[in-house]
C-alpha positions as CSV (number, residue, x, y, z in Angstrom):
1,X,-20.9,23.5,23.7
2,X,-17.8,22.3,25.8
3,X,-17.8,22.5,29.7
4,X,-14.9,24.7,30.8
5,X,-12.6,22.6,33.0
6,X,-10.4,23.9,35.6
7,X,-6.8,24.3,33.9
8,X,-4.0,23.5,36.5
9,X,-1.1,25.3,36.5
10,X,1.0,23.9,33.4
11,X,3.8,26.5,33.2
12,X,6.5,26.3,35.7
13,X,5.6,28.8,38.7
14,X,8.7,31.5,39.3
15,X,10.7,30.1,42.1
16,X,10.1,32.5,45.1
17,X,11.5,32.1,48.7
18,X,7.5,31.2,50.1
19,X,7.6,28.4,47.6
20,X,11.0,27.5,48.5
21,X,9.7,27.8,52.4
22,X,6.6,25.6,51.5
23,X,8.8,23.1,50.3
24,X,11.3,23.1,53.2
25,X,8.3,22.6,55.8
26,X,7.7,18.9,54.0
27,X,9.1,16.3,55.9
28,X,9.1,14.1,52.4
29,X,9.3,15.7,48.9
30,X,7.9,14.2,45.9
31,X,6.6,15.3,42.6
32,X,3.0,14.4,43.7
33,X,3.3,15.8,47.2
34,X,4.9,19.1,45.9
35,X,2.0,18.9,42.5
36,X,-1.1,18.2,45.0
37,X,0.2,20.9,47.2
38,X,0.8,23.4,44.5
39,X,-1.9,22.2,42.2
40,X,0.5,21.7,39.5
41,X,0.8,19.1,37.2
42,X,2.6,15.9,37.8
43,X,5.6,16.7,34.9
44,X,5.8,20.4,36.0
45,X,6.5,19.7,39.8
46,X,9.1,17.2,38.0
47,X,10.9,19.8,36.4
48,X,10.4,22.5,39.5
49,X,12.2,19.6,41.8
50,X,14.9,19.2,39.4
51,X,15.3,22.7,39.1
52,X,15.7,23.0,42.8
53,X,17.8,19.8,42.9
54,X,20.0,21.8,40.5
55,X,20.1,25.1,42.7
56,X,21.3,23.0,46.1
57,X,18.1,23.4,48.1
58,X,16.8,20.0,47.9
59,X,18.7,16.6,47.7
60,X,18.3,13.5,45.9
61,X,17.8,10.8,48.3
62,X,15.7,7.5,46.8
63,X,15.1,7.2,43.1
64,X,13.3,4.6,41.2
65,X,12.1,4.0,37.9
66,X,8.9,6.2,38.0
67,X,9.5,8.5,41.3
68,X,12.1,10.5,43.3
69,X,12.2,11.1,46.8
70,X,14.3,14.4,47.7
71,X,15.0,15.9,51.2
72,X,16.2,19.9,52.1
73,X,18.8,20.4,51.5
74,X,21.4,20.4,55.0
């Protein structure tokens, strides 16, 4: 019989203006700061950040070969 484990969130949450909000309120956004604060997984907040990188609400602003480091947005 297997345990259940808790599954985090591996689909990309919709992008609503709280999450936005959330996001805006961080002083520093990374993919692990935006997945422990979302409980998401590492490779979706990836793909959430690009997304927002994409959409003009966060900026690129330090990138090296495993992490980026994005600000809001001005």
């Amino acid at each position: 019989m297997m345990s259940e484990r808790k599954a985090s969130n591996v689909l990309m949450p919709e992008i609503k203006d709280d999450l936005i909000d959330e996001i805006k309120k961080m002083k520093v956004v990374t993919p692990f700061a935006v997945a422990s604060k979302f409980d998401l997984r590492i490779s979706v907040a990836k793909d959430l950040l690009e997304e927002l990188e994409r959409k003009k609400i966060i900026e690129l602003v330090s990138r090296s070969r495993k992490t980026k480091v994005y600000k809001v947005a001005a």
